[in-house]
mmCIF file of the C-alpha atoms, coordinates in Angstrom:
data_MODEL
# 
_entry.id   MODEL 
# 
loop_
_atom_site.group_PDB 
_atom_site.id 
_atom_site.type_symbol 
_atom_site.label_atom_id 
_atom_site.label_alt_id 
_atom_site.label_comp_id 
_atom_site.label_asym_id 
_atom_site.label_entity_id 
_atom_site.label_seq_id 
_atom_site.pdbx_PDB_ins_code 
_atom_site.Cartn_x 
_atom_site.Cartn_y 
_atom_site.Cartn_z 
_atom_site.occupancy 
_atom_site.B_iso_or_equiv 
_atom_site.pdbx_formal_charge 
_atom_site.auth_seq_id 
_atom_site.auth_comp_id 
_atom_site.auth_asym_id 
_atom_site.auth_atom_id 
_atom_site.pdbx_PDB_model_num 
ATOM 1   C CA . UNK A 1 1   ? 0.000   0.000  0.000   1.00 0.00 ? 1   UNK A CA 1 
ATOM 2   C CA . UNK A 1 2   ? 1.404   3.132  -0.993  1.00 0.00 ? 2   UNK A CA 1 
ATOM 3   C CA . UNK A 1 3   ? 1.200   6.814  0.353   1.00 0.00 ? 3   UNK A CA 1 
ATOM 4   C CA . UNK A 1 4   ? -0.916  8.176  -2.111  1.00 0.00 ? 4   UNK A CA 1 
ATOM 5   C CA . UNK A 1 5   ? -3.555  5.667  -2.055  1.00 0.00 ? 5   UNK A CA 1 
ATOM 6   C CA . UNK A 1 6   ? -4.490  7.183  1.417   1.00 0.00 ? 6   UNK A CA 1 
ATOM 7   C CA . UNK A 1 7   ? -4.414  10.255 0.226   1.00 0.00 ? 7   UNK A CA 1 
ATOM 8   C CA . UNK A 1 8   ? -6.776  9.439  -3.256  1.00 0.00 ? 8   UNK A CA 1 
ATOM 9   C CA . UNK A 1 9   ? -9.348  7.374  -0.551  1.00 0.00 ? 9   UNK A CA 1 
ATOM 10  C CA . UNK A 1 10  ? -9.757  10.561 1.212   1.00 0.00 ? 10  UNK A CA 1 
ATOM 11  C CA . UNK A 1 11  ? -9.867  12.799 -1.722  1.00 0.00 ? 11  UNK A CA 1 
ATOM 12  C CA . UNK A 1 12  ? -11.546 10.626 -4.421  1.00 0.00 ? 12  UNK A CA 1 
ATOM 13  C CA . UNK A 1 13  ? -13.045 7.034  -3.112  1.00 0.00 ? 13  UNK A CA 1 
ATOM 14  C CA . UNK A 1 14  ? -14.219 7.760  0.930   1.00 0.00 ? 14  UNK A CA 1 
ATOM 15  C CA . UNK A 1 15  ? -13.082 4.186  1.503   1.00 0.00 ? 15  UNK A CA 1 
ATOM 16  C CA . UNK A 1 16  ? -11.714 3.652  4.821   1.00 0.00 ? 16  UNK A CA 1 
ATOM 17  C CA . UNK A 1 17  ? -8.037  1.824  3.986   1.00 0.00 ? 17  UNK A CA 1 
ATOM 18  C CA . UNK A 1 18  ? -7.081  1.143  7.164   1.00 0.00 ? 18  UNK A CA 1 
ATOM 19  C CA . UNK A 1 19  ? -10.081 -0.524 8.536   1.00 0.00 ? 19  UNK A CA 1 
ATOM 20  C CA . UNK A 1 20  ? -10.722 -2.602 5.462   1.00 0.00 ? 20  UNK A CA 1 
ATOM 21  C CA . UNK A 1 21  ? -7.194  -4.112 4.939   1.00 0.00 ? 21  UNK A CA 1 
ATOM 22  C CA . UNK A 1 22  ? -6.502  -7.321 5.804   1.00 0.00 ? 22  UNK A CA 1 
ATOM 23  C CA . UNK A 1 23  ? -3.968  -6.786 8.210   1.00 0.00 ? 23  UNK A CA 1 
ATOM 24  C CA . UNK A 1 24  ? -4.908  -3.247 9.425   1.00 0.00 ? 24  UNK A CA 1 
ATOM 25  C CA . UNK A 1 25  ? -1.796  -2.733 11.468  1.00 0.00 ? 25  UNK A CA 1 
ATOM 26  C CA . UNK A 1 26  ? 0.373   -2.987 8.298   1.00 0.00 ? 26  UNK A CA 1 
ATOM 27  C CA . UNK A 1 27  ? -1.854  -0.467 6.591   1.00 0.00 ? 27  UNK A CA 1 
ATOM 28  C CA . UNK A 1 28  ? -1.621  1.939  9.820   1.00 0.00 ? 28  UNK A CA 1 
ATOM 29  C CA . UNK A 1 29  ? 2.098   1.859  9.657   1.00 0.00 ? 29  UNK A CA 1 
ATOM 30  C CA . UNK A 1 30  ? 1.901   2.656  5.834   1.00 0.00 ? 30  UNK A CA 1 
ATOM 31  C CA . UNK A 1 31  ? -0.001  5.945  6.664   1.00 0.00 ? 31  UNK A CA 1 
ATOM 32  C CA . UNK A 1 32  ? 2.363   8.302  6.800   1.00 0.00 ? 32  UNK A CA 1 
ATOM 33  C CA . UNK A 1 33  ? 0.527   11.846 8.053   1.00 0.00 ? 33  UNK A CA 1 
ATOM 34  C CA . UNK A 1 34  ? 3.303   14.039 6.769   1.00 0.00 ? 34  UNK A CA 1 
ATOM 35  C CA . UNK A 1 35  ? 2.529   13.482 3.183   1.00 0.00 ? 35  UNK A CA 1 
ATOM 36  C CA . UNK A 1 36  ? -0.970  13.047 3.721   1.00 0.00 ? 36  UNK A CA 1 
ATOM 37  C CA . UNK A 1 37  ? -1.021  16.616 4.902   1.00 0.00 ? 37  UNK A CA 1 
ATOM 38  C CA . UNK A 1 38  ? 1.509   17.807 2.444   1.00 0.00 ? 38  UNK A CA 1 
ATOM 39  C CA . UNK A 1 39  ? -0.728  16.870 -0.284  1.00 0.00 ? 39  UNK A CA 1 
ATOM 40  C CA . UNK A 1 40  ? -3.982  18.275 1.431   1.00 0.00 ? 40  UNK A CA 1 
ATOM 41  C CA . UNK A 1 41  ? -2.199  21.701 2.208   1.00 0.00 ? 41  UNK A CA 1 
ATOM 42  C CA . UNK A 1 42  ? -2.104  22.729 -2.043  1.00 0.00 ? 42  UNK A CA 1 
ATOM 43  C CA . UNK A 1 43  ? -5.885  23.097 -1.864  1.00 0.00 ? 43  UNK A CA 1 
ATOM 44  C CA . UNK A 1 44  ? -7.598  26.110 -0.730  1.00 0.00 ? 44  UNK A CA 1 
ATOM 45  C CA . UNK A 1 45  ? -10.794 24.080 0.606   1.00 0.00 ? 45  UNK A CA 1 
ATOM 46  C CA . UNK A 1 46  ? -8.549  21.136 2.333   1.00 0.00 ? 46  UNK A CA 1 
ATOM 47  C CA . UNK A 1 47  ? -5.862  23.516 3.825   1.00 0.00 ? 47  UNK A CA 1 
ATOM 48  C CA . UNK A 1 48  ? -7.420  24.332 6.900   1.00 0.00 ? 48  UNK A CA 1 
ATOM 49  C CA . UNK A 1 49  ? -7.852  20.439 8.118   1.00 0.00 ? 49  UNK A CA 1 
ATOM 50  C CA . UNK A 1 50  ? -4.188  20.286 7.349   1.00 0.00 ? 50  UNK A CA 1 
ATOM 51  C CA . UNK A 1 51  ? -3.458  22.888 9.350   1.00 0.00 ? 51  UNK A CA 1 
ATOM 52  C CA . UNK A 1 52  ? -5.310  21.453 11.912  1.00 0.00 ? 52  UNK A CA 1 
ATOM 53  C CA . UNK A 1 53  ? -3.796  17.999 11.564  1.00 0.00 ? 53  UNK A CA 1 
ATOM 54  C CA . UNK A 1 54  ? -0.415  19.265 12.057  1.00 0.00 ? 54  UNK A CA 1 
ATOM 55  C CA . UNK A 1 55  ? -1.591  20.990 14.842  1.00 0.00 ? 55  UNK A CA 1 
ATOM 56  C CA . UNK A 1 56  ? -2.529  17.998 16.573  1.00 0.00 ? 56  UNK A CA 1 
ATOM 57  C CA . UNK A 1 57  ? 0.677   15.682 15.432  1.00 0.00 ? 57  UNK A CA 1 
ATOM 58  C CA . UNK A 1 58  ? 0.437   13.024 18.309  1.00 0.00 ? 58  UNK A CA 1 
ATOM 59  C CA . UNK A 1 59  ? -2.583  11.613 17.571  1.00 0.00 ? 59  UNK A CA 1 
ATOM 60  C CA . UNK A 1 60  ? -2.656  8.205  15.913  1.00 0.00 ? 60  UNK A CA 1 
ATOM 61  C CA . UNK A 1 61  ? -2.491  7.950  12.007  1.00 0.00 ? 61  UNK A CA 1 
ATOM 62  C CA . UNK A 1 62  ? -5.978  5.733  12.674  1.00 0.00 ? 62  UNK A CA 1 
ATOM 63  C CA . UNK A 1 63  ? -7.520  8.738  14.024  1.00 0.00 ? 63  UNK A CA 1 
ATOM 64  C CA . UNK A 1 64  ? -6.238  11.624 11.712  1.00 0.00 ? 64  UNK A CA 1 
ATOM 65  C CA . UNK A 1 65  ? -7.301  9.705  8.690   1.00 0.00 ? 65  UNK A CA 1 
ATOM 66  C CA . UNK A 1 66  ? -10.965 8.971  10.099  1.00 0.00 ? 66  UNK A CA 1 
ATOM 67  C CA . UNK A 1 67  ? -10.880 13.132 10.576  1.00 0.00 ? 67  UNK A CA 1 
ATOM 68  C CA . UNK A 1 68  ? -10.167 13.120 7.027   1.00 0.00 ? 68  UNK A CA 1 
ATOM 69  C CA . UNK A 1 69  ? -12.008 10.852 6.057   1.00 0.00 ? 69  UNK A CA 1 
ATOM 70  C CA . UNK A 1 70  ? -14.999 12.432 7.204   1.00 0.00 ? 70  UNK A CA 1 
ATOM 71  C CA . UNK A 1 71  ? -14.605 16.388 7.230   1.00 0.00 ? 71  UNK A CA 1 
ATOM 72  C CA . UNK A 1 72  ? -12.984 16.459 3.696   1.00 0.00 ? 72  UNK A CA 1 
ATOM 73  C CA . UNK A 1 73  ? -15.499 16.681 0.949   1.00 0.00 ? 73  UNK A CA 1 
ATOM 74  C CA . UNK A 1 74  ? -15.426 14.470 -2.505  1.00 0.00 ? 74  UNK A CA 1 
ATOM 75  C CA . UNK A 1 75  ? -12.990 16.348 -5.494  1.00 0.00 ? 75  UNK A CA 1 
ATOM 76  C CA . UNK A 1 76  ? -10.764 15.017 -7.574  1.00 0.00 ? 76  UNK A CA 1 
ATOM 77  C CA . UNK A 1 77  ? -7.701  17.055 -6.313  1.00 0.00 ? 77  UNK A CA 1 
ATOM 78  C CA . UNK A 1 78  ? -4.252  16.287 -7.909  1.00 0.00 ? 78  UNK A CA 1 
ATOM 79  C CA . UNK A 1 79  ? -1.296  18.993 -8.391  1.00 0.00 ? 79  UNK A CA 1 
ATOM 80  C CA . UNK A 1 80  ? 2.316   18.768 -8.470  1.00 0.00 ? 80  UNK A CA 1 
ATOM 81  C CA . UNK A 1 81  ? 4.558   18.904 -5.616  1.00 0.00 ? 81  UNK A CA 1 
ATOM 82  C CA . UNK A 1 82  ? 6.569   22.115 -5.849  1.00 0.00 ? 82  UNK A CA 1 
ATOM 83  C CA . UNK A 1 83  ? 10.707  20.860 -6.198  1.00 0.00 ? 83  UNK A CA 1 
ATOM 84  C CA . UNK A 1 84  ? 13.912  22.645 -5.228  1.00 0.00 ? 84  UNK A CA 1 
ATOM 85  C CA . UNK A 1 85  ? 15.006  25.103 -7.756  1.00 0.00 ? 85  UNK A CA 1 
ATOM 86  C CA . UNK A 1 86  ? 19.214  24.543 -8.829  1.00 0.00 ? 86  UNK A CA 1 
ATOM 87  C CA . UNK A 1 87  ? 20.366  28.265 -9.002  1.00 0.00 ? 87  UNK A CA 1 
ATOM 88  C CA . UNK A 1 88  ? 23.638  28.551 -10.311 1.00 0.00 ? 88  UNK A CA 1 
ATOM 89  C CA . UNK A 1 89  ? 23.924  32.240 -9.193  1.00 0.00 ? 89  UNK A CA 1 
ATOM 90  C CA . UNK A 1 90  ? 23.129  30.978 -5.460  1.00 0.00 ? 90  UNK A CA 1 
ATOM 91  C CA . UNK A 1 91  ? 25.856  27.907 -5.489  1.00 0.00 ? 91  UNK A CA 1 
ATOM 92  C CA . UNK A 1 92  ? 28.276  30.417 -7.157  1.00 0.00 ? 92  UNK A CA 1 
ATOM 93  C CA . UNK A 1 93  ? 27.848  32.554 -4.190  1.00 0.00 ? 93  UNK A CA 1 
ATOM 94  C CA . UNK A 1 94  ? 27.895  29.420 -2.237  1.00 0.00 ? 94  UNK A CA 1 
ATOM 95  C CA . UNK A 1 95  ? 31.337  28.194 -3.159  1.00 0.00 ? 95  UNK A CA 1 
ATOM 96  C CA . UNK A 1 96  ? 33.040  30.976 -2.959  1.00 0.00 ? 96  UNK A CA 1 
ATOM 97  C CA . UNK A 1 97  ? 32.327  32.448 0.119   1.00 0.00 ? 97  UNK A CA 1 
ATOM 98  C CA . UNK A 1 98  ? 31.770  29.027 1.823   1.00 0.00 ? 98  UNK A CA 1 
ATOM 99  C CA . UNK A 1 99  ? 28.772  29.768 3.069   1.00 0.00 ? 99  UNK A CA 1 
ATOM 100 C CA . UNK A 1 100 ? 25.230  27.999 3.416   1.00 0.00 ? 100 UNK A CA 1 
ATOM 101 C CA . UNK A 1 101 ? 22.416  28.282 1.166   1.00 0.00 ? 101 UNK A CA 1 
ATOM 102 C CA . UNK A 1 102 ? 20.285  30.539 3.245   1.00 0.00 ? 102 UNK A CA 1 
ATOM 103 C CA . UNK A 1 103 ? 22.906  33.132 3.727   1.00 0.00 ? 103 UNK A CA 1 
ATOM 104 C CA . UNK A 1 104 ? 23.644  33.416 -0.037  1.00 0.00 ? 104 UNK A CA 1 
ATOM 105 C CA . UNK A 1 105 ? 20.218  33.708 -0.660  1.00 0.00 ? 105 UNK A CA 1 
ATOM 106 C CA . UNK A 1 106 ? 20.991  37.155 1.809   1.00 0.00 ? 106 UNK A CA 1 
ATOM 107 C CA . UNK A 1 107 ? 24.464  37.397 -0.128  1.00 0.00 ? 107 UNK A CA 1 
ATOM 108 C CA . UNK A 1 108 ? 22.575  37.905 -3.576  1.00 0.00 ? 108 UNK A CA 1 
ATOM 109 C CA . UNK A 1 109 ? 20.360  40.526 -2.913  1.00 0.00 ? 109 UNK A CA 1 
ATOM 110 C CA . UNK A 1 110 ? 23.219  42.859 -2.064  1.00 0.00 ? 110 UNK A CA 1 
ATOM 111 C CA . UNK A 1 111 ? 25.669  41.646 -5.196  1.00 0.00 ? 111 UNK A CA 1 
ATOM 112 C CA . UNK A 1 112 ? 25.472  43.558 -8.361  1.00 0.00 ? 112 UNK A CA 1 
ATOM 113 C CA . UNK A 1 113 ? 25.371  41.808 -11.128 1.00 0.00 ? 113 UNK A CA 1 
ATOM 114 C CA . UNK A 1 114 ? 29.434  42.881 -11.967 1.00 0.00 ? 114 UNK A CA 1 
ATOM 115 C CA . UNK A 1 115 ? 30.109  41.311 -8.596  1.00 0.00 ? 115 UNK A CA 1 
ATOM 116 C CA . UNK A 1 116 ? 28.329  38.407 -8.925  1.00 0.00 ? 116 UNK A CA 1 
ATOM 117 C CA . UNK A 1 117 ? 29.985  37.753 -13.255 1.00 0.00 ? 117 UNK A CA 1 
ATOM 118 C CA . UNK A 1 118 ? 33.637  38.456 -11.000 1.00 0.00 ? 118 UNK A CA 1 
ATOM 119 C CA . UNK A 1 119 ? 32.933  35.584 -8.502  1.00 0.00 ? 119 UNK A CA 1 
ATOM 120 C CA . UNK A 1 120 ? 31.808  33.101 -11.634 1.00 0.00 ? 120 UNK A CA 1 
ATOM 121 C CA . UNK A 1 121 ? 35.189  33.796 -13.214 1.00 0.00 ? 121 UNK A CA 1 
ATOM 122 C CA . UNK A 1 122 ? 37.143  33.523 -10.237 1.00 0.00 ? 122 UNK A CA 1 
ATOM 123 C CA . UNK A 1 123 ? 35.707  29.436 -8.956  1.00 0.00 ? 123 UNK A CA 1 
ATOM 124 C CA . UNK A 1 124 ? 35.435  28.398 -12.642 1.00 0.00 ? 124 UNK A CA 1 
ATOM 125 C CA . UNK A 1 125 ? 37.306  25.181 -12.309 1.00 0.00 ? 125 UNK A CA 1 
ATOM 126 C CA . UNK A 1 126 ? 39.971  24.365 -15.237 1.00 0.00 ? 126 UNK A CA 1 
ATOM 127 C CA . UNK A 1 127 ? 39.331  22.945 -18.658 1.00 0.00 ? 127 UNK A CA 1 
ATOM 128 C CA . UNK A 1 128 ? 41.485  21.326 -21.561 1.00 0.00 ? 128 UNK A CA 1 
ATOM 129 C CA . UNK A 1 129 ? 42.731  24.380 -23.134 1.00 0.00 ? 129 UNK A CA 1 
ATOM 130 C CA . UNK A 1 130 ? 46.209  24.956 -22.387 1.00 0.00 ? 130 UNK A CA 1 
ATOM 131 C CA . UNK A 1 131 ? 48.649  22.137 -20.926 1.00 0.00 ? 131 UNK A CA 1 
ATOM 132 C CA . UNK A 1 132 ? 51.924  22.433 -19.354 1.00 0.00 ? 132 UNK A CA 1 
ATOM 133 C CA . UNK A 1 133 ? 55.046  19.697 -19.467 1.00 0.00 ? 133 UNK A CA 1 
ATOM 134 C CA . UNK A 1 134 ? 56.983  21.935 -16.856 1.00 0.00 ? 134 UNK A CA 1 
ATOM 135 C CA . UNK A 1 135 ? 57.691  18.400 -15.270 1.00 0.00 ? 135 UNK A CA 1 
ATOM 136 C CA . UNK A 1 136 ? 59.529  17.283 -18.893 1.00 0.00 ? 136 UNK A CA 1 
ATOM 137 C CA . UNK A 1 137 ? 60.397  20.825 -19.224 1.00 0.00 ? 137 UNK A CA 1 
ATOM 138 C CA . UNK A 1 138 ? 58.865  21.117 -22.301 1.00 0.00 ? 138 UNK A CA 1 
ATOM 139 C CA . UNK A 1 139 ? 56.849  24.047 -24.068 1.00 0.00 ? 139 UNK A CA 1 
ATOM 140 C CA . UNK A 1 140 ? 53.102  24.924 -23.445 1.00 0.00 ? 140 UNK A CA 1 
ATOM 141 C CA . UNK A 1 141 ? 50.689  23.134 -25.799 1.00 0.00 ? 141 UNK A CA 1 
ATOM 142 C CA . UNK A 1 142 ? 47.335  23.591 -27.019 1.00 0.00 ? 142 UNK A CA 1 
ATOM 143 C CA . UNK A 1 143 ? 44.535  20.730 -27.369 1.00 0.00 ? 143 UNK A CA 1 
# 
């Protein structure tokens, strides 16, 4: 039983997962609340039970989805989960001042663009262009 099935029973189907699987303490442990509400908190008429479910985090994952179960109206609700963006300005900032993401985040709003095109140049990391045989004493060649 996955994650998601809980959270289409409550959304789509009304069926009670827990109580009708064969063994229902497998199917309790397979609830897992945190994605349940993550997945209930993207809708503007289901946000407010999350909110409410989160406040009340010790109860039993039989309990919270019966409360779903039964204050959440039918809809078939689906969206994407929103992802981590990769900025390369941000891990530019990042490397170079050794730093954690947060505070290069604060970093960036204060860099100019000029500063931020100087730091790029200054941690790009070598390439194939020139190579040196200073150990053979040779001269410089290009690839």
């Amino acid at each position: 039983m996955k994650p998601f099935d809980f959270v289409n029973a409550i959304n789509i189907s009304k069926k009670d997962l827990i109580r009708t699987s064969d063994p229902s303490s497998v199917a309790e442990k397979a609830y897992i609340p945190f994605i349940t509400n993550r997945a209930l908190s993207y809708f503007q008429d289901t946000i407010k039970h999350a909110n409410l479910a989160n406040m009340f985090n010790n109860i039993d994952n039989l309990l919270q989805n019966d409360y779903y179960l039964n204050s959440i109206r039918v809809s078939k609700r689906f969206s994407k989960w929103s992802k981590h963006v990769e900025d390369d300005k941000i891990l530019c900032i990042q490397e170079y001042y050794k730093v954690n993401y947060a505070r290069a985040l604060d970093y960036s709003k204060v860099l100019t663009k000029e500063h931020i095109d100087l730091i790029k140049t200054k941690i790009t990391k070598g390439g194939n262009h020139v190579q040196s045989e200073s150990a053979s004493g040779g001269d410089v060649k290009e690839s």
